[in-house]
N, C-alpha and C positions, 0 to 999 in steps of 0.2 A: 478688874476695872482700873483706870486712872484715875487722879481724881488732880486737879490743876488750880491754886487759888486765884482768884482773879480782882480784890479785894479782902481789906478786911471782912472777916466772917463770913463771906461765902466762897464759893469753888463749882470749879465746872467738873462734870462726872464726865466719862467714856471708858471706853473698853476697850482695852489692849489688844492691840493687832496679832497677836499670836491666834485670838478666837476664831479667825479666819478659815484655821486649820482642825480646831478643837468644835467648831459646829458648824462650820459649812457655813455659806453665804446665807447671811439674813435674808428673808422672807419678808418679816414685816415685826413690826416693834409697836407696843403701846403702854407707853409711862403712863405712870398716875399724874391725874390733873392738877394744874398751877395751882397750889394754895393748899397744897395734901400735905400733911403730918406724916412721916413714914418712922413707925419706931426698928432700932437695930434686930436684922435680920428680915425683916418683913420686905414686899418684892417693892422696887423703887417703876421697875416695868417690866411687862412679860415680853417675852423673846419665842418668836418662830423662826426657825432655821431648815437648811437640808440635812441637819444631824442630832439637831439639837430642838425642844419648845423646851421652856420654862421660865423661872426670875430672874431679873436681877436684884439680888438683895442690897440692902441698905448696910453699909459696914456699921454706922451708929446712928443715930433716932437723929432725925433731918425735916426739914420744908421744903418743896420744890418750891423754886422760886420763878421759873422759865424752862418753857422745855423747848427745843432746837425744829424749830418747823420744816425746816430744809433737810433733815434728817428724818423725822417723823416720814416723809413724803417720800426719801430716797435711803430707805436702813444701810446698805451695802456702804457707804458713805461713814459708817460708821466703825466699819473696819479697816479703813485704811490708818497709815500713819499720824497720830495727832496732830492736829494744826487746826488754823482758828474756826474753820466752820463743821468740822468733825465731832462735836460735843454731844452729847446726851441730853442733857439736862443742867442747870446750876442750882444750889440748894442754900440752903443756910444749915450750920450743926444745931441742933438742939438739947446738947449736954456737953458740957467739960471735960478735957484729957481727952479728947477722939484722937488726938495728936497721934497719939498710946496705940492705937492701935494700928496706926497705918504703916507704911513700909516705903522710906525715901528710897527714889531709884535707882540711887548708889547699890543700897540694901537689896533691894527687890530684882536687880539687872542679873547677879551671879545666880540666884533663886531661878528665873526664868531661863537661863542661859542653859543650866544645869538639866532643866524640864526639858528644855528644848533638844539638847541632845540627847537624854534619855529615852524620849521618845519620836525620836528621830521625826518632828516636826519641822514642816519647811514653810518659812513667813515670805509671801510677796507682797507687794505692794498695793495690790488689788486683789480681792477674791476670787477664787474660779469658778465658773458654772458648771467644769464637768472637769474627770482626773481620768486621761488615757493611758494607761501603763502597757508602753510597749517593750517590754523586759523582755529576751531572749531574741530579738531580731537581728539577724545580721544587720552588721553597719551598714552594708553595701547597697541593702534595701531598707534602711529606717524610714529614708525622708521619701522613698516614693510610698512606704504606706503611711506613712504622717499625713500626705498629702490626700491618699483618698480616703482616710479616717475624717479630718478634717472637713470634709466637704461636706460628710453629714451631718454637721452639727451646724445652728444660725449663726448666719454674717452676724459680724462683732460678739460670740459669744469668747468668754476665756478658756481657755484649755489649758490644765495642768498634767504636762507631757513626763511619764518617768520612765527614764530607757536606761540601757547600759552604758557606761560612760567610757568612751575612745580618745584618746587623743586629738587634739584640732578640731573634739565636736561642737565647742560652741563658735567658733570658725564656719563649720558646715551647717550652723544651724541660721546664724546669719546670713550668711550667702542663698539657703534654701528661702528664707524668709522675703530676700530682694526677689528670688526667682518667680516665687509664688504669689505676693502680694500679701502673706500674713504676716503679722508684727510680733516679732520676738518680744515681749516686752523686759525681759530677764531671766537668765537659769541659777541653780548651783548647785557646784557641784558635791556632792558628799560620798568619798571612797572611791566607788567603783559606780555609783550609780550619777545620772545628771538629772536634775529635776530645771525643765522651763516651762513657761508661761508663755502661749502664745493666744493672740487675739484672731480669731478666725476674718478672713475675710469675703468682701461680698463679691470679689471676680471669682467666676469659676469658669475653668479649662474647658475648650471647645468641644460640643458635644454632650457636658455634662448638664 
């Protein structure tokens, strides 16, 4: 999680955009209610995911003080990158030196960084709905079966695409994307492989 002060003695909670890839797109979230006690380690809210249910623990004994109703309502919202209406919840600390246990970004960024390559995790901007790995297809035919991959899945869902990576393919992925009407929203590349994100769209080709 993050955790962001927003006054003295309290702070706003969320969780690091890397979760995105470590449990799959939120399902549905439910913190404990405004006015809750939560001592260190016990769940601050429980988490359904496509990979993951469980807690989110409390790093030290806290109060909720608000929890983010716009989030409550829309979880996925919650894995994107921080900014002001992406919050969890904001708390109060309820013991001395929690300072101690936490991990400034500076600190915590080479730690994830590290995670991140080791386990070759790819962070986008948005979560996906669904991960199509089209590994071993000729280049020559990637994007006419991207195209009728794609089709089976719902207008506006995400698709996380992982193919072999060619040169000039994020070139080819763009231009596919004007052709067809889905939105690349971004790729990257790692080695030999290219990982993008595309938004499915609601035209579909004559006949289908």
């Amino acid at each position: 999680m993050w955790l962001s002060e927003i006054d003295e003695g309290r702070l706003r909670v969320g969780v690091l955009q890397v979760t995105q890839t470590l449990w799959g797109k939120i399902v549905s979230i439910r913190p404990k209610p405004v006015g809750s006690t939560v001592e260190a380690g016990r769940s601050i809210c429980f988490v359904e995911s496509r990979r993951f249910m469980g807690h989110l623990a409390a790093p030290f004994s806290l109060r909720i003080d608000e929890v983010n109703r716009v989030v409550a309502e829309n979880p996925a919202l919650l894995q994107r990158p921080p900014r002001e209406d992406n919050w969890l919840c904001s708390v109060s600390p309820l013991e001395g030196g929690y300072v101690g246990r936490l991990m400034r970004w500076e600190e915590a960024r080479s730690v994830l960084e590290e995670m991140i390559s080791s386990r070759g995790i790819v962070c986008f901007d948005e979560p996906p709905d669904y991960v199509y790995a089209a590994l071993g297809i000729d280049c020559s035919q990637l994007l006419m079966v991207l195209s009728d991959k794609i089709e089976g899945y719902p207008s506006g869902a995400l698709i996380h695409v992982v193919a072999d990576y060619n040169q000039g393919a994020e070139r080819d992925l763009e231009k596919w994307g004007e052709i067809t009407g889905n939105e690349v929203l971004g790729y990257r590349v790692m080695g030999r492989i290219i990982h993008a994100l595309v938004r499915s769209s609601a035209t579909r080709r004559p006949g289908k």
